[in-house]
C-alpha positions as a printed Julia matrix, in Angstrom:
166×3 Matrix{Float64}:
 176.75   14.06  229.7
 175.0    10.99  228.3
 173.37    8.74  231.11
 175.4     5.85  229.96
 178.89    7.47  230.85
 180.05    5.46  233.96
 183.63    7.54  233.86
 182.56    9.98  236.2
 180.84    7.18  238.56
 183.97    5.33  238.11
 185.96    8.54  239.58
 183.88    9.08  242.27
 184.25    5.52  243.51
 188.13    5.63  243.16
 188.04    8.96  245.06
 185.92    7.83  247.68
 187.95    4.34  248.08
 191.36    6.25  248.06
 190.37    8.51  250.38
 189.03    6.2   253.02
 192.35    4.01  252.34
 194.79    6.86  252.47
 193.2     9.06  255.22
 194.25    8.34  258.68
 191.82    6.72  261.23
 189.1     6.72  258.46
 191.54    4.05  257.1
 190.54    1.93  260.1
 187.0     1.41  258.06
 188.87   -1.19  256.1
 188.85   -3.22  259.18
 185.68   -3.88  258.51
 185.19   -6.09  256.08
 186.46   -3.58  253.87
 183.46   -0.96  254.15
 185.92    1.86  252.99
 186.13   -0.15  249.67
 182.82   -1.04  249.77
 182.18    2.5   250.32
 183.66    3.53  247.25
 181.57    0.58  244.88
 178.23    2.63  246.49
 179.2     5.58  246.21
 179.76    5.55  242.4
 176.66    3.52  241.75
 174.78    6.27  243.9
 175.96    8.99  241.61
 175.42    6.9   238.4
 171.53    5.72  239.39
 170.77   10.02  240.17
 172.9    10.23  236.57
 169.94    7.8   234.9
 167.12    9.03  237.48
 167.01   12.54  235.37
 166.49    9.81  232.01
 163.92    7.65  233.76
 166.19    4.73  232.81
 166.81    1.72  235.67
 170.35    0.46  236.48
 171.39   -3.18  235.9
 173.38   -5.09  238.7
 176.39   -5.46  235.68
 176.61   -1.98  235.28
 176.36   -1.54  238.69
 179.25   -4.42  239.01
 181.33   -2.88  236.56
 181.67    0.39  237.98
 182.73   -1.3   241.61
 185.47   -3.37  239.47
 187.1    -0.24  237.75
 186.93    2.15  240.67
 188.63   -0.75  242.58
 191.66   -1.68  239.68
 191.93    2.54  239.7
 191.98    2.83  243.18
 194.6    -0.3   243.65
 196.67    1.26  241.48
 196.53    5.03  243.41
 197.46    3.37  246.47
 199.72    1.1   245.69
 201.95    3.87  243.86
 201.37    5.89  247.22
 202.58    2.95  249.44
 205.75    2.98  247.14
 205.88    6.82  247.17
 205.78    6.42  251.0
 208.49    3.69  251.38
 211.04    5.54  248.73
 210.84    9.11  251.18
 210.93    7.46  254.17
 214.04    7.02  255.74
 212.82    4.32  258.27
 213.05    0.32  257.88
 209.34   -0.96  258.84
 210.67   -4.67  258.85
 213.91   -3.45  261.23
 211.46   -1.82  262.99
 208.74   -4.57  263.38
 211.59   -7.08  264.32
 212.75   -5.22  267.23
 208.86   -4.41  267.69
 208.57   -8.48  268.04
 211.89   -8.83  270.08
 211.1    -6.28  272.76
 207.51   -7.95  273.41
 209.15  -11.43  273.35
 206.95  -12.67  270.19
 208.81  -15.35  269.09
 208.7   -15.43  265.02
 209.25  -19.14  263.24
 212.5   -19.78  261.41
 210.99  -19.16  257.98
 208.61  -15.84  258.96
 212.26  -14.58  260.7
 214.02  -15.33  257.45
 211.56  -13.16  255.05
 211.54  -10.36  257.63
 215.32  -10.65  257.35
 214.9   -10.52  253.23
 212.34   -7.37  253.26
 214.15   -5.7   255.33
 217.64   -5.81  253.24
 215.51   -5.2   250.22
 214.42   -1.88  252.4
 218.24   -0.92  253.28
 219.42   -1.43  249.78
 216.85   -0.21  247.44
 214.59    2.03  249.93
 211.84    0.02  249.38
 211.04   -3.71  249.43
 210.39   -4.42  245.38
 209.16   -7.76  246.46
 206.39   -6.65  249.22
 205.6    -3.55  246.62
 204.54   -6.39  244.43
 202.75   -8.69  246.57
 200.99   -5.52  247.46
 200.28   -4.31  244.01
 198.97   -7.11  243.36
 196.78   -7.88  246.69
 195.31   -4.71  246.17
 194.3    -5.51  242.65
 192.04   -8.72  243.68
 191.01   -6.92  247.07
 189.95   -3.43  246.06
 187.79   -4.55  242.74
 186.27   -7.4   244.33
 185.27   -5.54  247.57
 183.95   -2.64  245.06
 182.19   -4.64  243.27
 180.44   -6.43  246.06
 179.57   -2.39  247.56
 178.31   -1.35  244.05
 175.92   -4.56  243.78
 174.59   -4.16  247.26
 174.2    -0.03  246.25
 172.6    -1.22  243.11
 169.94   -3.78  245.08
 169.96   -0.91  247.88
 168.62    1.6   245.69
 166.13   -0.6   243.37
 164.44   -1.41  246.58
 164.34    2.27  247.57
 163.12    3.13  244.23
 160.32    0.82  244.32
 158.66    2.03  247.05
């Protein structure tokens, strides 16, 4: 494999990101600042510095950057088609659910909030999903997960030019 392929970096990263995002209570890592993302930018910088270790070449902070951004747009994508995977076999209403959720702790919801709770959760009892929180999501998770995994990969990239220097 020549020591400038980042495409297996790149998988490891979006493995390592999905995983942490999809797996219960290691999910919770996300809490965190999103370390599980994070995570996943290090991880795939990790593999690609031992990749250019065996060359005796050093990694850059872009290359470094750029494997963070594509593991995150790969993962964001993953998990985004899982969340919609989730919603369509489900046969439960999380906006029903979260109303009555609100009602029987005597949270009282604004007008407005009430009103797109109200929306999402038609959109849930007539298409099985909500197409317009599947979007907001999609598209959350495609400025989250690459900017998160970028930041991880530059702090792996410093993390392990400091380590290498000593």
């Amino acid at each position: 494999m020549h020591p400038d392929n980042k495409l297996f970096p790149v998988i490891i990263g979006t493995f390592t990101m999905t995983f942490i995002a999809l797996f219960p209570i290691l999910n919770l890592l996300n809490l965190l600042c999103c370390a599980g993302i994070m995570a996943g930018g290090f991880a795939g910088v990790f593999y690609y510095n031992r990749q250019l270790a065996k060359t005796g070449q050093t990694m850059s902070s872009k290359d470094g950057g750029m494997i963070g951004i594509l593991s995150g747009v790969l993962s964001a994508v993953i998990i985004s088609g899982f969340g919609l995977l989730f919603s369509l076999f489900s046969n439960q209403n999380p906006m029903s659910e979260m109303l009555t959720g609100f009602d029987s702790l005597g949270i009282d919801i604004p007008p407005m909030a009430y009103e797109y709770l109200e929306k999402f959760s038609n959109e849930f009892n007539e298409h099985g999903y909500s197409p317009t929180l599947t979007i907001f999501s999609f598209i959350t998770n495609l400025i989250i997960y690459p900017l998160f995994g970028a930041i991880g990969a530059i702090i792996g990239v410093s993390v392990l030019k400091k380590k290498s220097a000593v």
